[in-house]
C-alpha positions in Angstrom: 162.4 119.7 3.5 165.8 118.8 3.7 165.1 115.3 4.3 163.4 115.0 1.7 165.9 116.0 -0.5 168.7 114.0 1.1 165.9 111.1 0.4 166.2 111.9 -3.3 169.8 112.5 -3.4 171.0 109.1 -2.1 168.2 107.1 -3.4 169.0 108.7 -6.9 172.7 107.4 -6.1 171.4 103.9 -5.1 169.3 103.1 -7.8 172.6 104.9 -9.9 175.2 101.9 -8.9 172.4 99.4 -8.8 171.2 100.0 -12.5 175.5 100.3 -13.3 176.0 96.9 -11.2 173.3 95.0 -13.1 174.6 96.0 -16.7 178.3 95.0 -15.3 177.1 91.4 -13.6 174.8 91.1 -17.2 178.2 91.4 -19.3 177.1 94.6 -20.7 179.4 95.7 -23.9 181.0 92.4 -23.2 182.0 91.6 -19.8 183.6 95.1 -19.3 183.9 94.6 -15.3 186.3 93.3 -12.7 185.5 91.7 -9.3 186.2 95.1 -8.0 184.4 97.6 -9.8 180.9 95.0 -9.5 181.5 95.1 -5.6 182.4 98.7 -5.5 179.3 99.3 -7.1 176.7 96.8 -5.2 178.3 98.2 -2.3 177.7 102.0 -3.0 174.5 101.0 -4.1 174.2 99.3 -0.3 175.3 102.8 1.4 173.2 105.1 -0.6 170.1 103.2 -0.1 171.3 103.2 3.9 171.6 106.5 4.1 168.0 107.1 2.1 166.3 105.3 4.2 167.9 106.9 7.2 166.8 110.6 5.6 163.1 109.0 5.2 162.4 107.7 8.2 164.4 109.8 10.2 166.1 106.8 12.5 169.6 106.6 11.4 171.1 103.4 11.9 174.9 105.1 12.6 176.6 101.3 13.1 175.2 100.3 9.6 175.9 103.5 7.9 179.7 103.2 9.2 180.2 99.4 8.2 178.8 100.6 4.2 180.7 103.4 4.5 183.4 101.6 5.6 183.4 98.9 3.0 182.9 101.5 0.1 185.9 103.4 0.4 187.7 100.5 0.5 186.8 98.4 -2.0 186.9 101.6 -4.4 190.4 102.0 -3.0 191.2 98.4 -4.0 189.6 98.5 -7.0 192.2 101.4 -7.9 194.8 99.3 -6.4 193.7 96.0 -8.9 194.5 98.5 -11.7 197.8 99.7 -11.0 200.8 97.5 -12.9 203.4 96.4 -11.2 205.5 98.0 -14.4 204.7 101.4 -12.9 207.6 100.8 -10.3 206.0 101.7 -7.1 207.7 100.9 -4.1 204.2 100.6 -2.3 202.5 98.5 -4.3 205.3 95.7 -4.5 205.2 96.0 -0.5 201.1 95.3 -0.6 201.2 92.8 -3.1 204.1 90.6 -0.6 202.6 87.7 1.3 203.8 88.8 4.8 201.6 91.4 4.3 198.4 89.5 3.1 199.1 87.4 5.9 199.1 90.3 8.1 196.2 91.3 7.0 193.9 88.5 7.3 195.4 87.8 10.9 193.8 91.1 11.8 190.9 90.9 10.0 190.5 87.5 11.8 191.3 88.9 15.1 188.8 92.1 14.5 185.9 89.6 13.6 186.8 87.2 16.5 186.5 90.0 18.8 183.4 91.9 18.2 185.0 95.2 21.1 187.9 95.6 18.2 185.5 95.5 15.5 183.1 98.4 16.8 186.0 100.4 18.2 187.3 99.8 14.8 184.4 101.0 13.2 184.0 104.4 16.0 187.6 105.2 15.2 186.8 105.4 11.0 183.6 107.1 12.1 185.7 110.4 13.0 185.9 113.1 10.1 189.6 113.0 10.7 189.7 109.2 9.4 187.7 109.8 6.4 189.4 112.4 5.2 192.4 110.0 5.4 190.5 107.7 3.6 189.4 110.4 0.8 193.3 111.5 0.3 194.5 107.6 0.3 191.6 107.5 -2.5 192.9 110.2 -4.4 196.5 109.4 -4.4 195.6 106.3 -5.3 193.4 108.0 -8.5 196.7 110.1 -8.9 198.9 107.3 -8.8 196.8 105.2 -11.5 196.1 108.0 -14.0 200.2 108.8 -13.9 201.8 105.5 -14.3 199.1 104.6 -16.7 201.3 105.0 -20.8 199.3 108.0 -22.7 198.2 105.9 -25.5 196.0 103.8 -22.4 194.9 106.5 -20.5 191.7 106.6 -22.8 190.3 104.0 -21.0 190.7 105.0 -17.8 190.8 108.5 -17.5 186.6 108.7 -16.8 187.4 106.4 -14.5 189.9 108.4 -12.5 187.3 111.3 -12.9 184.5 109.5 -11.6 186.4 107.6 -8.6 188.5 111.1 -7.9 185.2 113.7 -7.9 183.6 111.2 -5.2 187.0 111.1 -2.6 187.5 114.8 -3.6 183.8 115.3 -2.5 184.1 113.0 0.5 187.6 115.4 1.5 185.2 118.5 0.8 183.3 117.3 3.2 184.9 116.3 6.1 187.3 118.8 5.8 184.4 121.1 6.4 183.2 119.0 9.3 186.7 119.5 11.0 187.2 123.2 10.3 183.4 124.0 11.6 183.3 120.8 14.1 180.1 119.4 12.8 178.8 118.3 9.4 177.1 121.0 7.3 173.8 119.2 6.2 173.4 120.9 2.8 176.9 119.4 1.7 175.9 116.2 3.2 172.7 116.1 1.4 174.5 116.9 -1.8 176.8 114.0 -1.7 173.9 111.2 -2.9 173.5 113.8 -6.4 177.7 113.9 -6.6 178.1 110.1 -6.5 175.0 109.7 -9.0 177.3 112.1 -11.4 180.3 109.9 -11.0 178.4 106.9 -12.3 178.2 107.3 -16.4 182.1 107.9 -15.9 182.5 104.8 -14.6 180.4 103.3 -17.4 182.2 105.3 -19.8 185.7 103.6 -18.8 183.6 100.0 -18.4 182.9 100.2 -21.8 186.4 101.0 -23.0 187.8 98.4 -21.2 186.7 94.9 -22.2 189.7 93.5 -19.7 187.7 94.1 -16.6 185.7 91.0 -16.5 185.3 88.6 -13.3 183.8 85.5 -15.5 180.2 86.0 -13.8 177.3 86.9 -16.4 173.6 86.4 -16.1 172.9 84.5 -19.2 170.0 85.7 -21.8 167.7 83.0 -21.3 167.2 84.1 -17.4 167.3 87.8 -18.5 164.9 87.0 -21.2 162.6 85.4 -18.6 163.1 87.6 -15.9 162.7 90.5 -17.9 159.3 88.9 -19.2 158.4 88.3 -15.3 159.0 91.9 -14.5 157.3 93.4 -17.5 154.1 91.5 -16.8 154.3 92.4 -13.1 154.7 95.4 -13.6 151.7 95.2 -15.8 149.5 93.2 -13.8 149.9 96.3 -10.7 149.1 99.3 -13.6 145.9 97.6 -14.2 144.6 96.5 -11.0 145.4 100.1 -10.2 143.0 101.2 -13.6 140.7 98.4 -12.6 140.4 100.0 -8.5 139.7 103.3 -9.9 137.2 102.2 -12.3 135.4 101.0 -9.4 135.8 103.6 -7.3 134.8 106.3 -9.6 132.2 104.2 -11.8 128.9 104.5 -9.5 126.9 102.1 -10.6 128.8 100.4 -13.0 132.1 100.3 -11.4 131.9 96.2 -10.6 130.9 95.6 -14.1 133.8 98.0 -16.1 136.5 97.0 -13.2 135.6 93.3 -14.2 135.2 93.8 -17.9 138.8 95.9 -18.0 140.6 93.2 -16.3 139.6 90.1 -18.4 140.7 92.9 -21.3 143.8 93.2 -19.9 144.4 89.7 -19.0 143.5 88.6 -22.8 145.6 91.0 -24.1 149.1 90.2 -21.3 148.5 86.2 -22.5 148.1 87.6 -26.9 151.5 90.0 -25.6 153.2 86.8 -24.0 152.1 84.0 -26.6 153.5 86.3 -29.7 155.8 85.5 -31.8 156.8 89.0 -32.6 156.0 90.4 -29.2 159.2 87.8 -28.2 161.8 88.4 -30.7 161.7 91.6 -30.1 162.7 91.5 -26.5 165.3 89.1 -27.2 166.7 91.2 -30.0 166.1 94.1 -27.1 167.8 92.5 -24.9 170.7 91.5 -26.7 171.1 95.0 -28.2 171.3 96.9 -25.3 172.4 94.1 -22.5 175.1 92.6 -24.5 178.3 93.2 -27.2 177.5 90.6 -29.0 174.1 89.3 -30.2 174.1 85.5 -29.7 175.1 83.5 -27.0 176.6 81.7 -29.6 177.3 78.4 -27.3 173.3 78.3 -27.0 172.6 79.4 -30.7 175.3 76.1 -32.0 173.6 73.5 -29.9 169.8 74.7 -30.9 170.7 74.4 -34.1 172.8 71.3 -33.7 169.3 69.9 -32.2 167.5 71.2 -34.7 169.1 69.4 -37.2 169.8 66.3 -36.0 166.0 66.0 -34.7 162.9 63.8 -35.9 159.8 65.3 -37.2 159.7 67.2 -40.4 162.3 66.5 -43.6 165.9 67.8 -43.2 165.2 70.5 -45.5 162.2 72.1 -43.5 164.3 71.8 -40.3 167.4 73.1 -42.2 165.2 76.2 -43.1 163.8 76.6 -39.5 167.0 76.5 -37.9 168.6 79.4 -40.0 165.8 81.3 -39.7 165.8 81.1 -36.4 168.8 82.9 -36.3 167.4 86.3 -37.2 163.7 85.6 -35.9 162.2 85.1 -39.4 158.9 83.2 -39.5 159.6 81.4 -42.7 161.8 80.3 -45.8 162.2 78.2 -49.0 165.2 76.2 -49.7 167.0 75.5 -53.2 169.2 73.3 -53.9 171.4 72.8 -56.9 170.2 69.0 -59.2 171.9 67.3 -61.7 169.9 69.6 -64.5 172.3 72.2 -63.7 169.0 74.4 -62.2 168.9 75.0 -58.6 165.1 74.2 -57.6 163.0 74.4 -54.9 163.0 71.4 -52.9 161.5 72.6 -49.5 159.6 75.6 -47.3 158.6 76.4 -44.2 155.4 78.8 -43.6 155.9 79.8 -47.0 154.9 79.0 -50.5 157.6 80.1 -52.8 157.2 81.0 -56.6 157.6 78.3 -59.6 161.5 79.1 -60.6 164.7 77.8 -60.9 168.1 79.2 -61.4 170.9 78.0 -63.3 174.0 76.7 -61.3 176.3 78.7 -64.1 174.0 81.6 -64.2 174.9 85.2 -62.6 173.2 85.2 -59.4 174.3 81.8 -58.7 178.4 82.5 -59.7 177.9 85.5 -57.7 176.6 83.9 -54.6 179.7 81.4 -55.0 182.2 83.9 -55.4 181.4 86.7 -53.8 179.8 84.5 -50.4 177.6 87.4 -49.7 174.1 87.1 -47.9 172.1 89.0 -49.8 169.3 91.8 -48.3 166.3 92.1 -51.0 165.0 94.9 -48.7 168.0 97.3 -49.4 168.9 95.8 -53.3 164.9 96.9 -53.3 165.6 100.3 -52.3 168.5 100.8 -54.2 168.4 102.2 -58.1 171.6 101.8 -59.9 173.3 99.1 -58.1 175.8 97.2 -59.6 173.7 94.0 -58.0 170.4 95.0 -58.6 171.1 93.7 -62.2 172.5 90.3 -60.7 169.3 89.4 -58.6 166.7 87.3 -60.5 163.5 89.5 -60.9 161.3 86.8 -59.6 163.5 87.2 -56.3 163.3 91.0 -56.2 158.8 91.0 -57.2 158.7 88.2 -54.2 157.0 90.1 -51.3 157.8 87.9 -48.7 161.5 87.4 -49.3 163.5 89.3 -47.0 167.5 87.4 -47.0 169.2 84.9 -49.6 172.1 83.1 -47.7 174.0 80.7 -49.9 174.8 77.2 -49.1 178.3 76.7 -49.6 179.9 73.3 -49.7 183.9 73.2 -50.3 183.9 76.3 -51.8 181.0 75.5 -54.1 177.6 76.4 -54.4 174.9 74.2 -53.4 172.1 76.0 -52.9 170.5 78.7 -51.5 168.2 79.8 -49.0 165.3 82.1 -49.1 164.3 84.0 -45.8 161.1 85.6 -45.2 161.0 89.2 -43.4 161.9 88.8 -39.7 159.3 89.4 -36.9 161.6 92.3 -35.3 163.7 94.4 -36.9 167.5 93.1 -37.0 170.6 95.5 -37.8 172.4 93.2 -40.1 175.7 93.8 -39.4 179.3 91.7 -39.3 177.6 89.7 -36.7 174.6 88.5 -38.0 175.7 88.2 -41.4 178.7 85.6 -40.6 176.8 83.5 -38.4 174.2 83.2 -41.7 177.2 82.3 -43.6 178.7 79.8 -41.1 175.2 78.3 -40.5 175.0 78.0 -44.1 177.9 75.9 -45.0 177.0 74.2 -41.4 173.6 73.3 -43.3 174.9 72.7 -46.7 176.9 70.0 -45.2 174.0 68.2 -43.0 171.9 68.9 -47.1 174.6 66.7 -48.7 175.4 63.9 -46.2 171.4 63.2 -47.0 171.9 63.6 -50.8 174.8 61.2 -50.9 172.7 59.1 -48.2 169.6 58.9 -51.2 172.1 58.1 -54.0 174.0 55.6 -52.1 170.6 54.0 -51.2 169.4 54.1 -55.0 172.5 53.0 -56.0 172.3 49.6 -53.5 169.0 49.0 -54.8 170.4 48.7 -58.3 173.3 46.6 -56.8 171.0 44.1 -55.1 168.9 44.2 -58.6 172.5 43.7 -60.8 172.7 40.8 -58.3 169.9 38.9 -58.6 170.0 39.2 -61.5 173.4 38.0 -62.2 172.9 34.7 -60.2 169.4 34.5 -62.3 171.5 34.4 -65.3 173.6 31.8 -64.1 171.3 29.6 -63.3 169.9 30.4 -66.6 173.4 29.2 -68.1 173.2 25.6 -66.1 169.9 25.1 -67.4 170.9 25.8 -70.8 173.7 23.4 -70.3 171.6 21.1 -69.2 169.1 21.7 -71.7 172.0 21.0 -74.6 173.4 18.1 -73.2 169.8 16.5 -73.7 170.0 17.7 -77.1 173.2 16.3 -78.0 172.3 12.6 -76.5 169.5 12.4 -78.2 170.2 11.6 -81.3 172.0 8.7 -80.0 169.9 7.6 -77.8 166.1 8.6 -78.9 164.6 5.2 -79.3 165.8 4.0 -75.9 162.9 4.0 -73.2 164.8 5.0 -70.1 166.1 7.9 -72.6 163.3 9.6 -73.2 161.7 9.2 -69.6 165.3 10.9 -68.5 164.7 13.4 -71.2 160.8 14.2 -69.8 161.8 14.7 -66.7 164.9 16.7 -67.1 163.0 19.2 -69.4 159.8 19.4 -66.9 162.6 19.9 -63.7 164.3 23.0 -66.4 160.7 24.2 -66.8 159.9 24.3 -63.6 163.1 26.0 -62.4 162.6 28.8 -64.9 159.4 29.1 -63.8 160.4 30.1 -60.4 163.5 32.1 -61.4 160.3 34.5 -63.7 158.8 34.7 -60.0 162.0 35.9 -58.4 162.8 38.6 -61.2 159.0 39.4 -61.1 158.9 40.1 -57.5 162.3 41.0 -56.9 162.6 38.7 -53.7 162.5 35.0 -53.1 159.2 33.1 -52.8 160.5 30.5 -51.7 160.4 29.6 -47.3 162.8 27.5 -45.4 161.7 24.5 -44.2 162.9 20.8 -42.9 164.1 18.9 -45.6 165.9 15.4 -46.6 169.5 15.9 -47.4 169.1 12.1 -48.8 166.3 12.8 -51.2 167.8 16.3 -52.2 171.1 14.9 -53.1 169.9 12.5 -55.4 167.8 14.4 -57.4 170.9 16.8 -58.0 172.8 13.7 -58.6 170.1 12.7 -61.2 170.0 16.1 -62.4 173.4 15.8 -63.5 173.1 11.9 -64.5 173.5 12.6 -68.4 176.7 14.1 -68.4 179.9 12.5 -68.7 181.8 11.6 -66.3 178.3 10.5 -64.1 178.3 11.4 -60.7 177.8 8.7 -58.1 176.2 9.0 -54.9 177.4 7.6 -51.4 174.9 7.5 -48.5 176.6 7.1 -45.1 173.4 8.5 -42.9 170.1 8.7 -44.7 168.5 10.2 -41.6 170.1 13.8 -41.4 167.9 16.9 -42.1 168.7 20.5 -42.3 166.7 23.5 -42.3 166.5 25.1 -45.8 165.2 26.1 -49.0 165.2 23.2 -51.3 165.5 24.8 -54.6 168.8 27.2 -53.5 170.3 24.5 -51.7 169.7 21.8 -54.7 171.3 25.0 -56.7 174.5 25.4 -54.4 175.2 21.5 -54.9 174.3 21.2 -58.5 176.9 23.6 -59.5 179.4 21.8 -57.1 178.5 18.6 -59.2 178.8 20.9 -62.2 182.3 22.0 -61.5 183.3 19.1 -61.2 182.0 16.9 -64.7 183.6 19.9 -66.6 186.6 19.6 -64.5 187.2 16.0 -65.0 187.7 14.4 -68.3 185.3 11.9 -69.6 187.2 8.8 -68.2 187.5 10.4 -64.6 185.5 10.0 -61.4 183.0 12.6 -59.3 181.4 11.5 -56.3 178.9 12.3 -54.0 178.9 11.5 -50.2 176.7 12.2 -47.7 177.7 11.6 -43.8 177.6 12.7 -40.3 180.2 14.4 -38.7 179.4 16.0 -34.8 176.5 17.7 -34.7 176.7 18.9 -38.6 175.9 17.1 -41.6 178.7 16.6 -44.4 178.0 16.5 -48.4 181.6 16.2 -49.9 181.9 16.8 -53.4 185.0 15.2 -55.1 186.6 15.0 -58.5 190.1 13.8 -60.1 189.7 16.6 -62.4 192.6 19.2 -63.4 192.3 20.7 -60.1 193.6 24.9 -58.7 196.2 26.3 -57.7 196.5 27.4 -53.5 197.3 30.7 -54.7 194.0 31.2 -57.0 192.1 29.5 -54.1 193.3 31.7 -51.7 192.7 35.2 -54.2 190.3 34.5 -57.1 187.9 31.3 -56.1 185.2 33.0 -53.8 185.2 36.2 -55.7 182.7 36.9 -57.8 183.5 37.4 -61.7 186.7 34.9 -61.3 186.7 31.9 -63.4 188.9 29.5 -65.0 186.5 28.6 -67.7 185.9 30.5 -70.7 182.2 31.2 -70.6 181.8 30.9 -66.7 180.9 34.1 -64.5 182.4 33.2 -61.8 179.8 33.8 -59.2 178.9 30.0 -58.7 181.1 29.0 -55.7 180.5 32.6 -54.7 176.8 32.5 -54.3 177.0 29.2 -52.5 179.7 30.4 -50.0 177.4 33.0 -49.3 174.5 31.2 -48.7 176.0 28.4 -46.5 177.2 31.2 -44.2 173.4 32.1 -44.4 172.5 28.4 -42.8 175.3 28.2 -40.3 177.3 26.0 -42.1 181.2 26.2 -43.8 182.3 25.4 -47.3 185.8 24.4 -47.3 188.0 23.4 -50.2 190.5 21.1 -51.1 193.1 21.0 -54.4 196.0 20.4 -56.1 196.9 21.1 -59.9 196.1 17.7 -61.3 195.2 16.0 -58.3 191.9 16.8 -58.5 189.3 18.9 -56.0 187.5 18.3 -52.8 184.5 20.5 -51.9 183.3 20.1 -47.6 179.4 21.3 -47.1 179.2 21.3 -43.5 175.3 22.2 -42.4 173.9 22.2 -39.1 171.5 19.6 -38.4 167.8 20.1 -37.6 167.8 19.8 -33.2 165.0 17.1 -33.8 166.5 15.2 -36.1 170.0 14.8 -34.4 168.2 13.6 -31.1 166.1 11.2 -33.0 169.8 10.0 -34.9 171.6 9.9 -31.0 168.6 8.0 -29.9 168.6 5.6 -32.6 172.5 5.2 -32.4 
């Protein structure tokens, strides 16, 4: 009968320091343990379950029993030694902390292990009561020591501590003081000890929770708790019902195959509906974190899953923006609004949710109150509450919304730019400190990722209007050469109407501007060019922009050095870039002057050089004004002319280059890369 008692005494101990170990090594209340304490603990835990099993099975294992025994009172001596300060001006403790005496140490400790006879006469002589007790009162002193040079204002942290430690080498003394006054061990005090060190152990966790110092840096983290808690729970569920299935089949006659098969698909369906739901799962991680943990979050985990969630693809930004908040407190679903250019904020996006048809003005109470105040609203509680100075700030629509469970503002530089709606959570959350700045931080975390896409949208919209502005700028220009064109016809023809070479000029020159504007009502009408690059003549291309420009005065002249060279281009842009190099340069030269037009090879490149003994430029409005866009030295040009054909040269490969002088004229260099079949067929012929 004993024995059995003894049996529950110690295992009661065991599973005591086990349960107390696990909350330490999980970080319970915050990492609240030392090195020490968690090896003190694992290794009580080790002796009780020892000496159990030797009161079960009535085989004691004495050499096993001394080593735990052993170990236990040591490291729980050490452990009391890791907390004493050296401020507390003990003589011993400088003397243990010197290195000749570490060294000491672990030159014995070697020597012991080297030589197993040492070891086990070692272990025989703590074995005697008379070294225990020693052991017990070194243990004691030790409590005495700590709990005397600890200041008052600090002994609240460590005086269960000292209670806990002290009642289990005061025991230990009781005991083996007993053993040497009566010269054996009295079995009922023995059998006692196991229900003693059990008592000592919500002490301990007493003075582990008020001392958030005592931390090693090991921690099981909550994803492997999480799992291995879900492990155990359906283990532990799987035996209960194959034990309910095997006594359905023992007692059910008849029908005891048929219920014990029945039962256990009814208990399998219902483990995989526990395991696959949603709710069933936040609430053992909101469990677990509750009860394992100080804090609620891992926050390290929490930061990069929403980080992911945010940055991934699949659904818009805004349905991810809602899922990854509400992630946060387990909710199943949300609605986002953000603030437009109306001056309403709207809803712009959900998730699992379908909210109501409202708005709310950016100046309007509940919106300055969520900016100023930065609070995260609970519906549930402004629900519940009558008379609340905020229960007249929340929107009705907000407050008659079943669903609706949290409003966390988006805040962006101190301003408002939305809101977000939350539905109820799957498991009940204490919203506390905790919870409710993470909501804020992850709001201004999402309000950021919320604008980077708005600005994103408008910057978009707003180089679509740009690339429209532009076309339609060059259009316009090339509008303004036909129309000078166009009325230089009209100007010449009253002088020269009833000459035959005149008016054939004139028909072709009109069908050529007819034509042209033709294709620029394409381009505007389609918004992109319908025209394709191809081979073409730079022979035949230069003369017809030559002859384009053959009315005006001075006329340009046209030098062929190479009439075989080709280039790969669009005929119309590249007859357009020339033609306003021609144009430049007849209403940059006076009527008496000269513009010419050659044509030669130069390398691999072909070479149209444009020249004119006009008034020529300045280096210095080369160099700042002359391939910027809406920089002219005439009075009605727009300046995008030498801008647009810069750019498009760069488009072919090739180089415009400039040279001028004020009065001395202008030379304009088209270099273009040949066509690779034409320049062989030009080195083969050379």
């Amino acid at each position: 009968m004993l024995g059995n008692i003894a049996t529950v005494s110690y295992a009661s101990a065991a599973l005591a320091f086990l349960f107390l170990s696990m909350l330490l090594l999980t970080s319970w209340r915050g990492r609240l343990h030392g090195m020490a304490v968690t090896s003190a603990c694992l290794l009580s835990a080790g002796w009780a379950a020892a000496l159990a099993w030797q009161a079960a099975s009535a085989t004691p294992v004495p050499l096993l029993s001394h080593i735990l025994e052993l170990l236990r009172g040591a490291c729980w001596c050490a452990f009391l030694f890791v907390l004493l300060k050296p401020a507390s001006g003990a003589r011993l403790f400088a003397v243990l902390k010197s290195k000749r005496f570490l060294v000491g140490v672990a030159l014995m400790a070697a020597v012991f292990f080297l030589q197993p006879a040492f070891l086990f006469a070692l272990i025989g002589l703590t074995a005697t009561p008379l070294a225990r007790l020693a052991l017990a009162i070194a243990g004691m002193l030790l409590v005495e020591q700590l709990f005397r040079n600890t200041p008052p204002r600090e002994r609240w942290g460590i005086k269960f501590a000292c209670l806990g430690i002290g009642g289990m080498f005061a025991y230990d003394f009781y005991l083996y003081s007993d053993a040497m006054l009566f010269r054996h061990v009295n079995p009922e005090i023995w059998t006692a000890r196991g229900g003693v060190n059990a008592l000592a152990v919500p002490l301990l966790a007493i003075s582990a929770a008020r001392n958030p110092q005592w931390s090693p840096g090991i921690s099981v983290s909550r994803r492997v708790l999480y799992h291995s808690a879900a492990l155990f729970g359906s283990a532990i569920y799987l035996l209960a019902m194959a034990a309910a299935g095997y006594y359905l089949r023992f007692f059910g006659g008849n029908w005891g195959n048929v219920m014990q098969a029945v039962f256990l698909s009814g208990a399998l369906v219902l483990l995989a509906a526990v395991l696959f739901s949603g709710a069933c799962r936040a609430w053992l991680r909101v469990f677990i974190s509750k009860h394992f943990y100080s804090y609620g979050y891992d926050y390290r985990e929490e930061w990069m899953r929403f980080t992911r969630t945010l940055s991934r693809q699949g659904p818009e930004l805004g349905e991810r923006t809602i899922q990854a908040v509400a992630d946060l407190v387990e909710s199943p679903a949300g609605a986002l609004y953000i603030a437009r250019e109306s001056g309403q904020c709207e809803a712009t996006a959900h998730w699992n949710l379908t909210p109501p048809d409202a708005t709310e003005a950016l100046d309007g109470v509940f919106c300055r109150f969520l900016e100023n105040k930065e609070w995260v609203v609970d519906l549930q509680e402004e629900r519940a509450a009558t008379g609340n100075q905020t229960e007249a700030i929340i929107p009705p629509w907000l407050l008659h919304f079943p669903r609706a469970r949290l409003v966390v503002p988006l805040l962006l530089q101190g301003k408002l730019f939305g809101f977000m709606v939350l539905a109820e959570p799957r498991s009940h959350i204490s919203l506390n400190w905790e919870v409710l700045d993470l909501l804020k931080i992850a709001g201004s975390q999402a309000a950021s990722y919320l604008a980077q896409q708005e600005s994103a949208n408008a910057l978009m919209v707003a180089r679509q209007f740009e690339s429209f502005n532009r076309m339609s700028t060059f259009m316009v220009h090339d509008l303004k050469n036909l129309v000078f064109q166009l009325s230089l016809l009209l100007s010449n023809a009253e002088k020269h109407k009833h000459n035959p070479a005149f008016q054939q000029d004139m028909l072709e020159t009109v069908d050529l501007s007819v034509q042209k504007m033709k294709l620029l009502l394409q381009k505007l009408a389609r918004g992109i060019s319908v025209e394709t690059p191809a081979s073409l003549p730079l022979e035949q291309l230069l003369r017809q922009a030559v002859a384009a420009k053959s009315g005006a005065e001075p006329k340009p002249t046209l030098d062929v050095a190479d009439s075989r060279l080709a280039v790969f281009a669009n005929w119309s842009r590249l007859e357009r870039v020339i033609g306003h190099l021609i144009q430049n340069a007849i209403e940059a030269t006076p009527k008496d002057g000269k513009v010419s037009v050659l044509l030669e090879r130069q390398a691999d490149c072909a070479v149209v050089t444009v020249k004119d003994s006009g008034t020529g430029m300045s280096a210095e409005f080369i160099r700042e004004k002359l391939f910027h866009p809406f920089e002219s030295t005439k009075a009605g040009g727009m300046g995008i002319g030498v801008f647009e054909s810069r750019e498009y040269v760069n488009e072919l490969g090739g180089r415009l280059e400039v040279e001028s002088r004020p009065s001395q004229g202008t030379t304009f260099r088209l270099s273009l890369p040949l066509r690779q079949e034409e320049e062989r067929a030009a080195d083969l012929a050379a």
